[in-house]
C-alpha positions as CSV (number, residue, x, y, z in Angstrom):
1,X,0.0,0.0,0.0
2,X,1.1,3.5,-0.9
3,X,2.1,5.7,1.8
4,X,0.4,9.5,1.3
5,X,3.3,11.6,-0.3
6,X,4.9,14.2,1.5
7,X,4.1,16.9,-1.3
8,X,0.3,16.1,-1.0
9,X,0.8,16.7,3.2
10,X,2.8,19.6,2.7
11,X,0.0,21.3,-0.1
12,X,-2.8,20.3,2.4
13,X,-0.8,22.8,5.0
14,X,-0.1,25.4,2.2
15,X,-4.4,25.6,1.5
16,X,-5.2,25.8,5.2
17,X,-2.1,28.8,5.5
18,X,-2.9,31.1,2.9
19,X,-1.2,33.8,4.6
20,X,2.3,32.4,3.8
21,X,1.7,33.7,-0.3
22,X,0.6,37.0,0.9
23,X,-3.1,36.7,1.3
24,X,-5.4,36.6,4.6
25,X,-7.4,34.3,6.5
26,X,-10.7,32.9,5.0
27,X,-12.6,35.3,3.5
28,X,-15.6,34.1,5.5
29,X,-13.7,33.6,8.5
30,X,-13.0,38.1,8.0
31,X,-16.9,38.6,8.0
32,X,-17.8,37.2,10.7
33,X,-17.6,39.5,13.4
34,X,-15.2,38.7,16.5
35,X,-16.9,37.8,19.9
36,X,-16.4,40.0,22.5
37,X,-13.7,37.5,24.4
38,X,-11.5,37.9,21.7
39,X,-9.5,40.4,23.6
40,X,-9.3,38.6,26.5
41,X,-8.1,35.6,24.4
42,X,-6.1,37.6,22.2
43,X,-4.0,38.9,24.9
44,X,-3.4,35.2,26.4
45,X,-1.6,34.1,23.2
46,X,0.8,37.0,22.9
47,X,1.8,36.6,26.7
48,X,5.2,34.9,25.2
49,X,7.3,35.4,28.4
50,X,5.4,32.5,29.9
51,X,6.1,28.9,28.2
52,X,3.1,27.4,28.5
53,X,0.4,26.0,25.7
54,X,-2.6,28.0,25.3
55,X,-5.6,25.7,25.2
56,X,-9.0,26.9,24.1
57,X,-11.6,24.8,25.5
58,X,-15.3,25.0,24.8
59,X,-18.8,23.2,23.6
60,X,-19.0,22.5,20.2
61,X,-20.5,25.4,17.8
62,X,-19.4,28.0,20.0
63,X,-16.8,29.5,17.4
64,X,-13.3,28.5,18.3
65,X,-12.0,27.6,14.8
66,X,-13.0,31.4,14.0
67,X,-11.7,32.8,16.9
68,X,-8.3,31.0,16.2
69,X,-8.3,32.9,12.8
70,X,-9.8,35.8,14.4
71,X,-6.5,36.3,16.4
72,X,-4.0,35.2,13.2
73,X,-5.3,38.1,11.5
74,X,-4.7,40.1,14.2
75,X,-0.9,38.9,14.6
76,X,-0.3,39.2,11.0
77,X,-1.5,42.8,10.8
78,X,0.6,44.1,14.1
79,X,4.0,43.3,12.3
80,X,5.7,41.4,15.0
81,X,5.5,37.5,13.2
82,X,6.6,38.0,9.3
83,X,4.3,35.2,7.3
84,X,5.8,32.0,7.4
85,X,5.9,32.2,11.7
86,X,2.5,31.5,11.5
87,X,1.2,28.6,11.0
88,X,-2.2,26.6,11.2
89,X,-3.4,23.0,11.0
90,X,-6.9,21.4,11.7
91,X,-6.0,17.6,12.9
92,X,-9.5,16.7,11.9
93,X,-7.5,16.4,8.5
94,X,-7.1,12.7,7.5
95,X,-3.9,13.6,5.9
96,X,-2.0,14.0,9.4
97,X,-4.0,11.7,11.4
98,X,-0.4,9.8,11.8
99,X,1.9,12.9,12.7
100,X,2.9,13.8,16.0
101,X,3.3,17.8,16.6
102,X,6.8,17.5,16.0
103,X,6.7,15.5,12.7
104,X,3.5,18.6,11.8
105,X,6.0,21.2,12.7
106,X,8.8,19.7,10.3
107,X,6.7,19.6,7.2
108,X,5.1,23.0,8.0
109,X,8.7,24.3,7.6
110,X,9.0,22.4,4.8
111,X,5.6,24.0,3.3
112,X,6.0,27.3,4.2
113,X,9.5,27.3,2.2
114,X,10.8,29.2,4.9
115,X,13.4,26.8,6.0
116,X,12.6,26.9,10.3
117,X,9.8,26.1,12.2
118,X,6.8,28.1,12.7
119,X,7.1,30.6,15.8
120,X,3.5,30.6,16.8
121,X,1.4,27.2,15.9
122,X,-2.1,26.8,16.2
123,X,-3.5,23.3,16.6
124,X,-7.1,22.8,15.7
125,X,-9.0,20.1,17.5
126,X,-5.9,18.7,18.9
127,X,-8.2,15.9,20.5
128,X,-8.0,14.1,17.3
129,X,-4.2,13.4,18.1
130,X,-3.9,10.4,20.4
131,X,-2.2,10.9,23.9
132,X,-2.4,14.8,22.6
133,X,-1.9,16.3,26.0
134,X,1.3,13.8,26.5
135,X,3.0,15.1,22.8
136,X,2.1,18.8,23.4
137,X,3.7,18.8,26.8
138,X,6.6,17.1,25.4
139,X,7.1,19.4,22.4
140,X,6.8,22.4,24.8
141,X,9.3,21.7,27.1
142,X,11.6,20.5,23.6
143,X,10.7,23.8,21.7
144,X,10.8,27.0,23.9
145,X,11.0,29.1,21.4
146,X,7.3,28.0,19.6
147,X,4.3,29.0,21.2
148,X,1.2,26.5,21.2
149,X,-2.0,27.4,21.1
150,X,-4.3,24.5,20.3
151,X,-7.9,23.7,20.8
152,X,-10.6,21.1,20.6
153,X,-14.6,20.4,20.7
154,X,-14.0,17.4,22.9
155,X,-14.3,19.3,25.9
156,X,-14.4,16.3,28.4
157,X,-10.5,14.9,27.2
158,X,-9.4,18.6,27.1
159,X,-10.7,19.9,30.5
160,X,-9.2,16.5,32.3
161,X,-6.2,16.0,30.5
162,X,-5.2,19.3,30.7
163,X,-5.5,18.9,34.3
164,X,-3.9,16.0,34.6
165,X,-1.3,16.0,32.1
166,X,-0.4,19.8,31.7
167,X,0.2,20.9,35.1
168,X,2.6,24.0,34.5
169,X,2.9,23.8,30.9
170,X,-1.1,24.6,29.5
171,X,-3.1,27.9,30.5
172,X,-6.6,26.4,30.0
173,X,-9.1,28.9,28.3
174,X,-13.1,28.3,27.8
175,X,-15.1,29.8,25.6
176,X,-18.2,29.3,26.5
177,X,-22.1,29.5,24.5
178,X,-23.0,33.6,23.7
179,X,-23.5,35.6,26.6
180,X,-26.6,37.9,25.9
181,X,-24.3,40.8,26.0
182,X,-22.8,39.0,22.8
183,X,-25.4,38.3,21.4
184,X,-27.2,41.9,21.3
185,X,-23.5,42.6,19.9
186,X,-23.9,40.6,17.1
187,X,-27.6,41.8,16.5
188,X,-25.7,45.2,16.7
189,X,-28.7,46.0,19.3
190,X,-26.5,47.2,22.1
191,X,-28.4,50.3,22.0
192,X,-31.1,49.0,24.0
193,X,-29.3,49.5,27.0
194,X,-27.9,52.6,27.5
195,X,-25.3,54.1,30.2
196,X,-27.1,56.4,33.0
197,X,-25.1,59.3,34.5
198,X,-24.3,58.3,37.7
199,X,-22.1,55.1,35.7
200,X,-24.7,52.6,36.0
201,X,-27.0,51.1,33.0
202,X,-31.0,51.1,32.3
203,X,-32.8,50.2,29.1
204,X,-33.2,52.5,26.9
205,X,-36.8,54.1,27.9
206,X,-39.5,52.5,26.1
207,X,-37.1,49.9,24.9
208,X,-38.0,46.9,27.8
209,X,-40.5,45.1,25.6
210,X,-37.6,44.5,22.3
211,X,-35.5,44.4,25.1
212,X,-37.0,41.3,26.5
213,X,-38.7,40.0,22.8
214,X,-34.5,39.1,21.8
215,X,-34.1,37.9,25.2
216,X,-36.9,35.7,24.7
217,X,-34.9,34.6,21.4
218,X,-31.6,34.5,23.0
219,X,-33.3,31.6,25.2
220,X,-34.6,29.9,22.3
221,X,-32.2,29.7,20.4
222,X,-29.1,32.4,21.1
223,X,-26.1,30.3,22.7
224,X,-24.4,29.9,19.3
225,X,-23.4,32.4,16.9
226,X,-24.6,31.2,13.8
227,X,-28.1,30.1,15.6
228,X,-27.6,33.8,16.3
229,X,-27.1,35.1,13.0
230,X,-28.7,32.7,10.5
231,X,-32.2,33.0,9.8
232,X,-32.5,28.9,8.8
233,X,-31.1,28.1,12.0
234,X,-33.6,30.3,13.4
235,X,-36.3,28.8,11.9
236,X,-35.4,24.8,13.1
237,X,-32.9,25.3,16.0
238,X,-34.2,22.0,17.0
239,X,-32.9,20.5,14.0
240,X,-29.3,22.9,14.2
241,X,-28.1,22.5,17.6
242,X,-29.7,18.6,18.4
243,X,-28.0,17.1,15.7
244,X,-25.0,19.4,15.4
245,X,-24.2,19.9,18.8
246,X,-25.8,17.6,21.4
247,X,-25.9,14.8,19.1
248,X,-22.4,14.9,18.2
249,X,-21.6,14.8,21.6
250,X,-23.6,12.2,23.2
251,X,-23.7,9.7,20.5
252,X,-20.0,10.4,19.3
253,X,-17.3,12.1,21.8
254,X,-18.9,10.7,25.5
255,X,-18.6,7.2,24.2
256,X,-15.5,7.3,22.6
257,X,-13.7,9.2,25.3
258,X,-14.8,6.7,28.2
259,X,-16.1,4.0,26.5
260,X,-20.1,4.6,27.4
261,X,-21.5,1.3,25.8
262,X,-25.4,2.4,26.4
263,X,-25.9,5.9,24.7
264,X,-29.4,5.7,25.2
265,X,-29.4,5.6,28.3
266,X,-27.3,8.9,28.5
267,X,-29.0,10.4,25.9
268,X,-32.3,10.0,28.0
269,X,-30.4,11.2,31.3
270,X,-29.7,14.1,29.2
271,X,-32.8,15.0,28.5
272,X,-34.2,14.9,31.8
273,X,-32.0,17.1,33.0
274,X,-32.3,19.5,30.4
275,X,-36.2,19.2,30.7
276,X,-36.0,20.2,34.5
277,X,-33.0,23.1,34.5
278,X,-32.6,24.8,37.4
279,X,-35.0,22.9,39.0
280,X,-33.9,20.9,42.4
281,X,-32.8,17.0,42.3
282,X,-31.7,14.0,44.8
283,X,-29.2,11.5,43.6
284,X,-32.2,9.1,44.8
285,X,-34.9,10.7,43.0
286,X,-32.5,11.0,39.4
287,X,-31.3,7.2,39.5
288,X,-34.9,6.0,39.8
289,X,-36.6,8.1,37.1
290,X,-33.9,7.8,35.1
291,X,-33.2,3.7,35.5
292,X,-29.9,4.8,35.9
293,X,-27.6,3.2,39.0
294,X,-26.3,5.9,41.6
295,X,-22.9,4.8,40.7
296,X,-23.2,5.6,37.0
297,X,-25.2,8.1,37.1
298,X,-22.6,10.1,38.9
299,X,-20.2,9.3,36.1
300,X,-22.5,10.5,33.8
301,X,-23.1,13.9,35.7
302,X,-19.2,14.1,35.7
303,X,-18.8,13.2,32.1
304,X,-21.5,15.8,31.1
305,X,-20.3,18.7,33.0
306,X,-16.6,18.2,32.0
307,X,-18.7,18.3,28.1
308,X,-19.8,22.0,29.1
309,X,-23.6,20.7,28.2
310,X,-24.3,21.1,32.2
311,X,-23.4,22.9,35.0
312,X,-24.1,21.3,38.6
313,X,-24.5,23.3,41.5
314,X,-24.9,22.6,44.6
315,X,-27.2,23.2,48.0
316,X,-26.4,25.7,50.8
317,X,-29.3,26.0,53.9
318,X,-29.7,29.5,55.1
319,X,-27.1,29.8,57.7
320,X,-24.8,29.5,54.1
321,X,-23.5,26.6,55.6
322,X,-22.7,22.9,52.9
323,X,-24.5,20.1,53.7
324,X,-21.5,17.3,54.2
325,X,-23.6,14.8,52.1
326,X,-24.8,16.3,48.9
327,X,-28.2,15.0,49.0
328,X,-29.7,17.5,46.3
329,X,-28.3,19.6,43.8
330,X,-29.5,21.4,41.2
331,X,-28.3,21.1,37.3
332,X,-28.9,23.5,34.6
333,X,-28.0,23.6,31.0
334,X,-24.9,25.5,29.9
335,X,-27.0,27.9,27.7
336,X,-31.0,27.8,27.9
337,X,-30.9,26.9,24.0
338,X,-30.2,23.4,24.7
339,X,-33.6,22.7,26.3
340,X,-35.4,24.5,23.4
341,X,-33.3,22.0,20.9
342,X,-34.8,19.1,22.7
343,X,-38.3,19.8,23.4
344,X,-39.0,23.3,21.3
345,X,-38.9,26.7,22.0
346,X,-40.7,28.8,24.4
347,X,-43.0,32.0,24.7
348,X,-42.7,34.9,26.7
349,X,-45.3,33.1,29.2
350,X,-44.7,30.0,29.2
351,X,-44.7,27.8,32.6
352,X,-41.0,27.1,31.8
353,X,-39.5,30.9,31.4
354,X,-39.3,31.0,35.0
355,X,-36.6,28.0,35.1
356,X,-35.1,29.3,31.7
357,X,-34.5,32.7,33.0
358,X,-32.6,31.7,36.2
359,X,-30.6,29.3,33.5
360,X,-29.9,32.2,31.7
361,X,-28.5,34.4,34.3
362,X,-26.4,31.2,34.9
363,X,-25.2,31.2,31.7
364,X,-23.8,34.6,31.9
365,X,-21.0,33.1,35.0
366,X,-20.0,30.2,32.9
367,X,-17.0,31.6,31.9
368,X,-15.4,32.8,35.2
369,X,-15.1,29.8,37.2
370,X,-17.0,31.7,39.9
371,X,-17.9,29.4,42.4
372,X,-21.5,29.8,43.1
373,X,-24.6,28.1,45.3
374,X,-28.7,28.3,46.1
375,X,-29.9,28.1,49.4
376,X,-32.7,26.5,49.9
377,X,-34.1,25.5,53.8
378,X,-38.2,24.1,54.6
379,X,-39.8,27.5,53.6
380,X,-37.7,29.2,51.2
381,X,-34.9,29.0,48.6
382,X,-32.7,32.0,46.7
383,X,-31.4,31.4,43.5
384,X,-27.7,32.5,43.5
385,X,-25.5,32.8,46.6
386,X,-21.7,33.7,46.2
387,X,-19.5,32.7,49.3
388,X,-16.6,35.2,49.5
389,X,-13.8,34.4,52.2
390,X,-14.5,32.6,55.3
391,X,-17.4,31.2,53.2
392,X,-19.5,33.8,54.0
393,X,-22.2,35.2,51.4
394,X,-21.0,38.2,49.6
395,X,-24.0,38.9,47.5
396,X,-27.3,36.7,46.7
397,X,-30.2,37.3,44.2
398,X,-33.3,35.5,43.6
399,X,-34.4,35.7,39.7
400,X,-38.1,36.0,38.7
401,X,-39.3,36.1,35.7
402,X,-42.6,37.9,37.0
403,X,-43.3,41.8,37.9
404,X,-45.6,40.3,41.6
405,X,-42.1,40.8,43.3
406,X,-42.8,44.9,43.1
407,X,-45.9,44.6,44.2
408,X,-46.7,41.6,46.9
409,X,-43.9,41.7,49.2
410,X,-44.5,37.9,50.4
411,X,-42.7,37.0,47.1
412,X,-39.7,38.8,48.8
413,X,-39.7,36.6,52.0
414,X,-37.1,34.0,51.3
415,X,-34.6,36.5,50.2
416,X,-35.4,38.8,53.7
417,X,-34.9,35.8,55.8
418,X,-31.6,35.0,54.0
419,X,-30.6,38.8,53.9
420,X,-31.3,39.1,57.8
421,X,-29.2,36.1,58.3
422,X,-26.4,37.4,56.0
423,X,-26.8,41.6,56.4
424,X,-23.8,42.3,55.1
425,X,-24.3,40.5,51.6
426,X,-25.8,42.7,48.8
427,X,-28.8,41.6,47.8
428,X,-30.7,41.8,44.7
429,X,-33.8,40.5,42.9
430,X,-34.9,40.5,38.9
431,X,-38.0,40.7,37.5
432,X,-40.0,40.8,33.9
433,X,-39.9,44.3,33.2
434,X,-39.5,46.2,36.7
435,X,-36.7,48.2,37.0
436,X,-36.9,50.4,41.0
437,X,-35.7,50.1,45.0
438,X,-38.7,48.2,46.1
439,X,-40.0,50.2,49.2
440,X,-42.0,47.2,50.9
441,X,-38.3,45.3,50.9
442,X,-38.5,43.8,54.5
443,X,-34.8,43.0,54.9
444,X,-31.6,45.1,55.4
445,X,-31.1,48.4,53.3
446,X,-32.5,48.9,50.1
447,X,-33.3,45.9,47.5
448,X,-33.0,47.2,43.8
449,X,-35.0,45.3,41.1
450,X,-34.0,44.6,37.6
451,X,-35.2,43.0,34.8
452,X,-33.8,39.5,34.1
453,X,-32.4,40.6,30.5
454,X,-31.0,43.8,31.8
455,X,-29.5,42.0,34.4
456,X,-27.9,39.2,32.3
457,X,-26.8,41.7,30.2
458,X,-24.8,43.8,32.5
459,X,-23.2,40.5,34.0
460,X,-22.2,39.2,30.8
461,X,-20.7,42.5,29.6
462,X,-19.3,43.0,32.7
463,X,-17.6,40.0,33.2
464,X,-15.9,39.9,29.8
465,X,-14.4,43.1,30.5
466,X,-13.6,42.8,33.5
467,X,-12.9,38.9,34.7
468,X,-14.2,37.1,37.6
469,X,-13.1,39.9,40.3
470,X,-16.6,41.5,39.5
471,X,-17.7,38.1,41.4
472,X,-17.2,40.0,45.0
473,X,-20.4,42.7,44.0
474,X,-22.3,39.9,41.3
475,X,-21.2,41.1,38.5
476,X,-23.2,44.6,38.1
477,X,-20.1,46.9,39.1
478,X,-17.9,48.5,36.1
């Protein structure tokens, strides 16, 4: 049998580098517009004083490949690589399914005609290379003069090999589903929040219902760029995302990364939880609806959350004290658009907005690694609780997607209980459309309403800007 000739390799990596003959990236890579972490990302591959692989982790869908190019454009117009130190290779490609990162590295010199070896190389769904994290940590410490950046879809291998394999040598970075931030950005509908005086933000007057009408789309069906953009995507996001994204990963990367020999049975697990996010669950309660065994169902829960499709959290009473066995949890989906994919989108008052809003604000703290709870005790429950030092809360905030909290100040009980436990904790509440200090707030100080799609807004913004140190004040400071 013939073995693939190296001129057929080498023209393969000349296509996918266009750069090297004096043109730019992809044409349609240039017009799609970069998300708003590419700065952030951006600035993590040109840190060059620290050797250390960059690896960009996220979901599939989310627009990594893009970003990657994103980011090559940007290098090539600064004037600090000349052509040839870049280089790019997607090992999805058959053609170097049998090359190790050093062997890739070799024939990219070769390709480029250069005669060395790329400065900066970008490895595209690097989980495709067997024992990847072994060969990248290997040709790091070998080659301290080429920095890595590589990423993958196979989020489960990436997030635990990285941690297991890379210690020192990888600076793990997730991209996660669109904030709603990003995705107003995309819409180029920014304006509907606008900047008040005193440096905080409102919606724009009269603006809450369009405001809330592309939140209401965001949960549908806004977690994924081109969901976000295309108008056929729009019109079957059932059909987009289930077989493109949850598909692919259930039926394809799960099983081949730890050997899952009954898909179904995940696929169904899957579903339930994606049915009930944000709503409260037992170990107990899961394994016998689900016909799944305690043992594997925790597996599962593991293998799923490493995957970035879910995001467990986990149960606080109101003293903000753990429980020491975690009888019940709750799970949400990492963007509210996964429900919608698997059993259809939502209105504006359906019986399920409530649980997809308090997803939604979730979805906005994905990225920062921000450690967050829900208390819940016999007569009452807040959404979010964040335990600053000493494991004390720092700020809590219970999200409705109803306007009865402004006006019937029983729906403000649990949070006053907690926030007379916890006075020192800012405290804050969303709502549909009301946006005032409530003035029959029974707790400590003031309580501030927002609507949920302001407030996810502001968060997501925020925290992109910013990072995770907005977690001490929830996200809402500048």
């Amino acid at each position: 049998m013939r073995r693939i000739p190296e001129e057929q390799v080498r023209s393969r990596m000349r296509a996918d580098n266009p750069w090297w003959d004096g043109g730019g990236i992809r044409s349609d890579y240039e017009a799609m517009k970069r998300r708003a972490y590419f700065e952030r990302f951006r600035h993590l591959v040109e840190q060059t004083d620290v050797r250390r692989a960059v690896v960009l982790m996220g979901p599939r869908r989310v627009g990594k490949t893009v970003l990657l190019h994103h980011v090559i454009a940007h290098l090539l117009d600064g004037g600090r690589y000349e052509r040839p130190d870049i280089a790019y290779v997607s090992l999805d490609q058959p053609l170097y399914t049998r090359l190790s990162i050093e062997e890739l590295a070799r024939e990219l010199r070769g390709a480029s005609g250069a005669g060395r070896v790329p400065r900066l190389l970008f490895l595209d769904e690097i989980q495709y290379l067997r024992d990847w994290e072994r060969h990248l940590k290997v040709f790091v410490d070998g080659h301290p003069d080429i920095r890595c950046v590589a990423s993958g879809s196979a989020a489960a291998a990436l997030r635990l090999k990285s941690i297991e394999s890379g210690a020192g040598r990888f600076t793990d970075f997730l991209l996660p589903p669109l904030t709603f931030y990003e995705y107003l950005d995309l819409l180029n509908e920014t304006d509907l929040v606008e900047e008040t005086p005193g440096g905080g933000d409102r919606v724009a007057r009269g603006r809450i219902t369009d405001l809330n009408r592309h939140f209401l789309d965001y949960i549908n069906f806004g977690g994924y760029p081109e969901a976000a953009l295309s108008d056929t995507v729009r019109d079957d996001p059932q059909r987009y995302i289930g077989a493109d994204i949850i598909d692919k990963v259930l039926l394809r990367d799960l099983p081949s990364l730890y050997g899952i020999q009954d898909v179904q049975e995940l696929n169904d697990l899957f579903t339930t939880l994606a049915f009930n996010t944000a709503g409260e669950m037992s170990p107990e309660a899961l394994a016998q609806n689900s016909g799944v065994t305690k043992p594997t169902l925790k597996r599962y829960l593991e293998y799923l959350e490493a995957a970035f499709l879910i995001k467990v959290v986990h149960r606080i009473d109101r003293n903000a004290r753990r429980f020491k066995r975690a009888s019940h949890f709750k799970v949400y989906v990492t963007t509210p658009a996964l429900r919608a994919a698997l059993v259809g989108p939502v209105t504006a008052d359906d019986p399920a907005m409530g649980a997809l809003a308090e997803t939604a604000v979730f979805a906005q703290w994905f990225h920062s690694d921000v450690d967050l709870h829900y208390a819940r005790w016999a007569k009452g429950e807040v959404a979010i609780v964040y335990l600053g030092g000493m494991l004390t809360p720092q700020w809590c905030i219970d999200v409705k997607w109803s306007d009865r909290p402004g006006r019937n100040p029983e729906e403000l009980r649990s949070l006053a209980t907690f926030a007379n436990r916890h006075p020192k904790a800012k405290v804050g509440i969303t709502t549909r459309t009301v946006a005032r200090s409530l003035p029959h707030w029974p707790g400590p100080g003031s309580l501030r309403a927002e609507p949920t799609s302001l407030y996810c807004y502001i968060v997501g913004r925020n925290l992109i800007r910013s990072g995770a140190r907005l977690a001490v004040d929830g996200g809402t400071r500048r």
